[in-house]
C-alpha positions as CSV (number, residue, x, y, z in Angstrom):
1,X,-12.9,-1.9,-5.8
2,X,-12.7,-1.1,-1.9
3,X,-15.7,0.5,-0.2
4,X,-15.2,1.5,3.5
5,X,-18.4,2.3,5.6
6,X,-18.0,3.9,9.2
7,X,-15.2,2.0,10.0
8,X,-14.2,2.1,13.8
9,X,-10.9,0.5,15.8
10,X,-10.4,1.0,19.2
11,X,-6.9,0.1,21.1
12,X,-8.1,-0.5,24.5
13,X,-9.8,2.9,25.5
14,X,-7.8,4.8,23.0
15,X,-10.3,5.2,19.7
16,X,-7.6,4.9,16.8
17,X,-10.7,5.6,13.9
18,X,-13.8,6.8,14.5
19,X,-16.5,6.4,11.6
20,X,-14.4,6.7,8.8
21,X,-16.3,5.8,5.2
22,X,-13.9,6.2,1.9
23,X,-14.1,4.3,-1.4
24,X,-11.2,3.3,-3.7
25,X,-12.3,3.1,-7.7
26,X,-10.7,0.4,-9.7
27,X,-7.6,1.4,-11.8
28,X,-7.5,4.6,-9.1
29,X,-4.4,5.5,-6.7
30,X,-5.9,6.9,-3.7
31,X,-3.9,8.4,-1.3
32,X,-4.2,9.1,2.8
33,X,-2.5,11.5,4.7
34,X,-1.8,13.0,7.8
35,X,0.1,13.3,10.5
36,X,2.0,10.4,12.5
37,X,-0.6,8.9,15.0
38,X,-3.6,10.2,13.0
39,X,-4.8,6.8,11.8
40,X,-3.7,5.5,8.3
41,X,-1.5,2.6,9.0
42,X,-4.6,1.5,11.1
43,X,-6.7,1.9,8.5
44,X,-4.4,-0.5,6.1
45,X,-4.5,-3.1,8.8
46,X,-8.2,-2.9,9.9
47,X,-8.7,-3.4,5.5
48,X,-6.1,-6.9,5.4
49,X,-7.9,-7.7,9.2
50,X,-4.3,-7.6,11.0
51,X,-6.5,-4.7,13.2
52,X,-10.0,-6.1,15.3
53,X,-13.0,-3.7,14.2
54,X,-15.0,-1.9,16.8
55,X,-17.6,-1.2,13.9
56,X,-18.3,-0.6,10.3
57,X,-18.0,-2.4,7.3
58,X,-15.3,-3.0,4.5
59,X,-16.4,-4.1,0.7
60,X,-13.6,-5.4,-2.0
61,X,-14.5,-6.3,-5.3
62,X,-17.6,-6.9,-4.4
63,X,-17.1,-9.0,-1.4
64,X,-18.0,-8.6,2.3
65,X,-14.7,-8.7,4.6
66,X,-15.4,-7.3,7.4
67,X,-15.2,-10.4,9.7
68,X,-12.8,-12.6,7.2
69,X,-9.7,-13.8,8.3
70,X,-6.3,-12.0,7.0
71,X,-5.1,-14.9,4.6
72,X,-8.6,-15.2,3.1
73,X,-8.1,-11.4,2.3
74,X,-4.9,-11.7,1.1
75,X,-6.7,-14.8,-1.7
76,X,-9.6,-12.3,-2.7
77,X,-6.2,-10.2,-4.2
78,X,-5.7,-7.4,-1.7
79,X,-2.1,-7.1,-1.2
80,X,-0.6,-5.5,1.3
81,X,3.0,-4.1,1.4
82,X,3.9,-2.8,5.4
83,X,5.6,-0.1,6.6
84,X,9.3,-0.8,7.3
85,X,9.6,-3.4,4.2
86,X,9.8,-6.8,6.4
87,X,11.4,-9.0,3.6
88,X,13.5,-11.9,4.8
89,X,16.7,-11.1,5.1
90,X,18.3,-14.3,5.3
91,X,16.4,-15.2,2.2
92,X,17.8,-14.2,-1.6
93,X,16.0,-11.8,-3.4
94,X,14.6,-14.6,-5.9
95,X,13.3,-16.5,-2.6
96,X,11.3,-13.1,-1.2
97,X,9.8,-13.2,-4.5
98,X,8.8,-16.9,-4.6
99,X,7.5,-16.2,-1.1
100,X,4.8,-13.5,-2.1
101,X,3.3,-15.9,-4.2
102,X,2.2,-18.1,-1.5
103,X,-1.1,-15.1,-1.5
104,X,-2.4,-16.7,-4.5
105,X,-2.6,-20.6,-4.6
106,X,-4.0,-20.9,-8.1
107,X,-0.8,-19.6,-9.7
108,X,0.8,-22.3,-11.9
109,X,4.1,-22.5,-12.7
110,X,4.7,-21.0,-15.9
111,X,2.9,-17.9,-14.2
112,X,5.3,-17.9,-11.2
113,X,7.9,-17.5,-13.6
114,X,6.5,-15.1,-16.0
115,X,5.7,-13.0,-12.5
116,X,9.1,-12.8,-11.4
117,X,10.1,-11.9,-15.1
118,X,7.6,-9.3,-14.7
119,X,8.9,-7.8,-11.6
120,X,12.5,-8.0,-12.8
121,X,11.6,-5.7,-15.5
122,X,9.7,-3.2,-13.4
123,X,12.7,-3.5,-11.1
124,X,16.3,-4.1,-12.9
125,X,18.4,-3.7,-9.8
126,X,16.6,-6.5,-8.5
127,X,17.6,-8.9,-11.3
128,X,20.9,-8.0,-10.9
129,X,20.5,-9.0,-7.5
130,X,18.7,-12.2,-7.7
131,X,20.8,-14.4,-5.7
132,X,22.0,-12.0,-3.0
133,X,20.1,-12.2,0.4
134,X,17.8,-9.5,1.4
135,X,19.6,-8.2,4.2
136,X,22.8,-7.4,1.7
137,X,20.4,-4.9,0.1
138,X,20.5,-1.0,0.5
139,X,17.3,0.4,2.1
140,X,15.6,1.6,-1.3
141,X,16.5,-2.3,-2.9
142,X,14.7,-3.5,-0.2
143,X,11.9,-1.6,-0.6
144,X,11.8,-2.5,-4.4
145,X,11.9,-6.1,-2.8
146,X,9.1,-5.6,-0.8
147,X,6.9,-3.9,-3.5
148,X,7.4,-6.5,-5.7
149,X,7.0,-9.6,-3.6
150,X,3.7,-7.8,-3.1
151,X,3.2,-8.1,-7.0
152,X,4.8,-11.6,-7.1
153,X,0.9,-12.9,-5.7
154,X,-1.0,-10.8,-9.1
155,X,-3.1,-9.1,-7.0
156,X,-6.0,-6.6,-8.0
157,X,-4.9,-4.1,-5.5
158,X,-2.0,-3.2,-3.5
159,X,-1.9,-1.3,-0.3
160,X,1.6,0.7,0.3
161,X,2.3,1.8,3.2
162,X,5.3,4.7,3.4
163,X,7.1,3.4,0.7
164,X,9.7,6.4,0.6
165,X,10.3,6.3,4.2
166,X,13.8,7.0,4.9
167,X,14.9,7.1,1.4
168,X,17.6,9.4,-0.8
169,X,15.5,11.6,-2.7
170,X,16.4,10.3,-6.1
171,X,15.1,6.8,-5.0
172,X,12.0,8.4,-3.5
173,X,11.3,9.8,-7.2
174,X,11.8,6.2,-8.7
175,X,9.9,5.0,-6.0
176,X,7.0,7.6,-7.2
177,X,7.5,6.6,-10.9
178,X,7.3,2.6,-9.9
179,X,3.7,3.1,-8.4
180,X,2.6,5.2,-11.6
181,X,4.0,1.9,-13.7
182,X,2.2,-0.8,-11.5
183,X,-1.5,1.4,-12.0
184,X,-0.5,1.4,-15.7
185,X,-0.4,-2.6,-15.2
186,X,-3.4,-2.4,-14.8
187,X,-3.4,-2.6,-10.5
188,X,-5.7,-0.1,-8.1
189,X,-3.2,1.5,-5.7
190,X,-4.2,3.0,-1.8
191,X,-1.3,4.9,-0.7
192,X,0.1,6.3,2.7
193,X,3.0,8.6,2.4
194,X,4.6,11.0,4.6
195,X,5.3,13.0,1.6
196,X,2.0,14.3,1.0
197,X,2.8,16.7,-2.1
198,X,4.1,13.6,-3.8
199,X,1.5,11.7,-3.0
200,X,-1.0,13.8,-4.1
201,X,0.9,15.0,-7.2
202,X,0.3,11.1,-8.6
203,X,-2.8,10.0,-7.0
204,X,-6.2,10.5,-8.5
205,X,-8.0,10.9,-5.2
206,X,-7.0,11.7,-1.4
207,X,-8.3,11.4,1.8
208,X,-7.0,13.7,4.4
209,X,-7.0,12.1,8.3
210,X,-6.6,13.5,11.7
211,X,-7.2,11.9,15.2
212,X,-9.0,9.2,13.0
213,X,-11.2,11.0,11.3
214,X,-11.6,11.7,7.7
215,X,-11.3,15.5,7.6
216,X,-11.0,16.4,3.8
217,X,-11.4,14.9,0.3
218,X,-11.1,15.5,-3.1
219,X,-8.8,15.0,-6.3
220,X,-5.2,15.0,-5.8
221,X,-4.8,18.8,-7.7
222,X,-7.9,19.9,-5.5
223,X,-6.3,18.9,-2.1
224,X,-2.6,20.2,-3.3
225,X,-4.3,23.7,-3.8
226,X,-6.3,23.7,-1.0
227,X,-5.0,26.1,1.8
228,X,-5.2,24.0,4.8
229,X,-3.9,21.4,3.4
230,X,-0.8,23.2,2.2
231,X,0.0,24.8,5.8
232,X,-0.7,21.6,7.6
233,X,1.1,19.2,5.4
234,X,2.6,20.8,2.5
235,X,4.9,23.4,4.3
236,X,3.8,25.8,2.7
């Protein structure tokens, strides 16, 4: 579904990836980790082309996009849901939903409509909510918001980047239990989180960064039983 080939980004002098190759199967949730600064929300945005490339090459289903322009990423059906949640928060929650269809042009109407049933079953509180804005929302609603407007364009894949951030652990577990429901749909899922056992605890594969380089990889139960990986970002 998404092949990465020595992929570099610089910031000025500052070399925010260096060479990094990974490869996301379809129907797979592959997770990164690492520490803050170590390059995973860089990698996200170098994928949807919100990052220039310094080098390297990126494949989705098939298709070249190294050089492509974000929006024409965003039609191929590579979704991208940003740290920090960004809905509109002037906007009702049915209106961020009608907004994330605006990825995929070809929708008609009938499947606008069964989308947003769709998400309103993977997400009840949101249906309850349908006509309050976005900003009246608490912090894990929002994020819900921003997950599914992600679905709302019926993408192939969808990129999540720290969706538990800042969250009450029970909403983190639902949170954890959403992501497993939108691979059962049928979705490929690449994953940043800060809660690394988590993570890896759902994902299929993992890819461990540091200083933008692709240190470690292997299954999900491989990397939570590897010994580095538990003193470095397990705490244990």
């Amino acid at each position: 579904m998404l092949k990465i080939d020595n992929l570099s980004v610089r910031y000025g002098h500052v070399e925010a990836l260096r060479d990094i190759s990974l490869e996301v199967k379809e129907h797979e949730i592959v997770t990164l980790i690492g520490s803050n600064g170590a390059g995973k929300t860089t990698t996200l945005m170098a994928i949807s082309s919100l990052a220039a490339k310094d080098g390297g090459r990126i494949e989705f289903a098939g298709t070249d996009i190294t050089n492509l322009s974000p929006e024409k990423v965003v039609h191929l059906g590579l979704a991208h849901v940003p740290e920090g949640r960004r809905i509109f928060p002037s906007l009702t929650v049915y209106e961020n939903l009608l907004m994330g269809t605006l990825g995929n042009k070809k929708l008609t109407k009938a499947q606008i409509t069964e989308l947003v049933d769709t998400q309103f079953a993977l997400f009840p509180r949101l249906s309850e909510r349908c006509s309050q804005v976005g900003g009246s929302l608490s912090g894990g609603e929002q994020q819900m918001l921003a997950v599914a407007r992600g679905l709302m364009m019926n993408p192939q894949m969808v990129m999540l980047d720290e969706p538990s951030l800042g969250l009450a652990p029970i909403i983190v577990e639902e949170i954890f239990e959403l992501i497993l429901k939108i691979r059962a749909m049928g979705k490929t899922v690449l994953l940043i989180e800060q809660n690394a056992s988590m993570a890896l605890s759902i994902a299929d594969r993992g890819y461990v960064i540091a200083n933008g380089r692709v240190l470690l990889s292997g299954t999900g139960d491989d990397l939570l039983n590897n010994e580095d990986v538990k003193k470095a970002y397990l705490g244990v």
